[in-house]
C-alpha positions as a printed NumPy array, in Angstrom:
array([[ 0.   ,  0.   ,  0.   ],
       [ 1.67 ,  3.023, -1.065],
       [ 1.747,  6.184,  1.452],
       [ 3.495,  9.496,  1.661],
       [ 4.314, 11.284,  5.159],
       [ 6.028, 13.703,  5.745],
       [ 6.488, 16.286,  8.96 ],
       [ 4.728, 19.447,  9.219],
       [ 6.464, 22.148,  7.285],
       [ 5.498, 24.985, 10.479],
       [ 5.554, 24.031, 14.031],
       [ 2.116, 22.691, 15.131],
       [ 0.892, 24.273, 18.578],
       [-1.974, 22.113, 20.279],
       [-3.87 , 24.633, 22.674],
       [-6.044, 23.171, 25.11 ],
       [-7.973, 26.443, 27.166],
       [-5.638, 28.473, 26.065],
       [-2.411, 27.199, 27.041],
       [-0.038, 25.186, 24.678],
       [ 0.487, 21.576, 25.466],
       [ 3.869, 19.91 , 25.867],
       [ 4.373, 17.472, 23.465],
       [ 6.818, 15.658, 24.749],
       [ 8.634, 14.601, 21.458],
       [ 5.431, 13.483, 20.154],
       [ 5.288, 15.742, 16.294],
       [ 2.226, 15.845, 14.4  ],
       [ 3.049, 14.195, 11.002],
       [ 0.655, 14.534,  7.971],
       [ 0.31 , 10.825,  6.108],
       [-1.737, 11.109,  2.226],
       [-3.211, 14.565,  3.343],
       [-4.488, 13.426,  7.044],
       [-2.806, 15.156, 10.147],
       [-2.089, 12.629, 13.039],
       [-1.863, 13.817, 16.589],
       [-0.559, 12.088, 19.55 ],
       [-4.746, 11.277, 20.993],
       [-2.997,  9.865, 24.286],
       [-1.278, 13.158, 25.443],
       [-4.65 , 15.571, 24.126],
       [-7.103, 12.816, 25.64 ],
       [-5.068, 13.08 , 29.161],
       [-4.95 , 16.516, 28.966],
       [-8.675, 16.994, 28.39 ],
       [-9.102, 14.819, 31.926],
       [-9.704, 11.373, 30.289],
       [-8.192,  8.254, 31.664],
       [-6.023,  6.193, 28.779],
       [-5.405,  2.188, 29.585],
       [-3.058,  0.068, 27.777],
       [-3.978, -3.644, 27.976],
       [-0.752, -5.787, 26.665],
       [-2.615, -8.926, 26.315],
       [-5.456, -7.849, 24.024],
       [-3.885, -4.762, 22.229],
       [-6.354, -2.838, 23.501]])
């Protein structure tokens, strides 16, 4: 399956109320058009709990 990516061409700021989040090392990249984001990090930040299950993948 052919795919182009590539990393943002300007610095991408992620503001959550205002403030800029840290993301720890974690760039945007753009993949055939579509920006990915690290959900993790933003989801945390907005107050959600993230799990990791090893066994399923989940």
């Amino acid at each position: 399956m052919p795919y182009a990516s590539q990393a943002a061409d300007e610095e991408i700021i992620i503001r959550i109320d205002g403030r800029a989040l840290d993301l720890k090392g974690n760039t945007p990249f753009i993949t055939n058009g579509t920006t990915f984001i690290p959900l993790r990090l933003i989801s945390e930040s907005l107050g959600y709990k993230v799990d990791w299950d090893g066994e399923t993948k989940l």
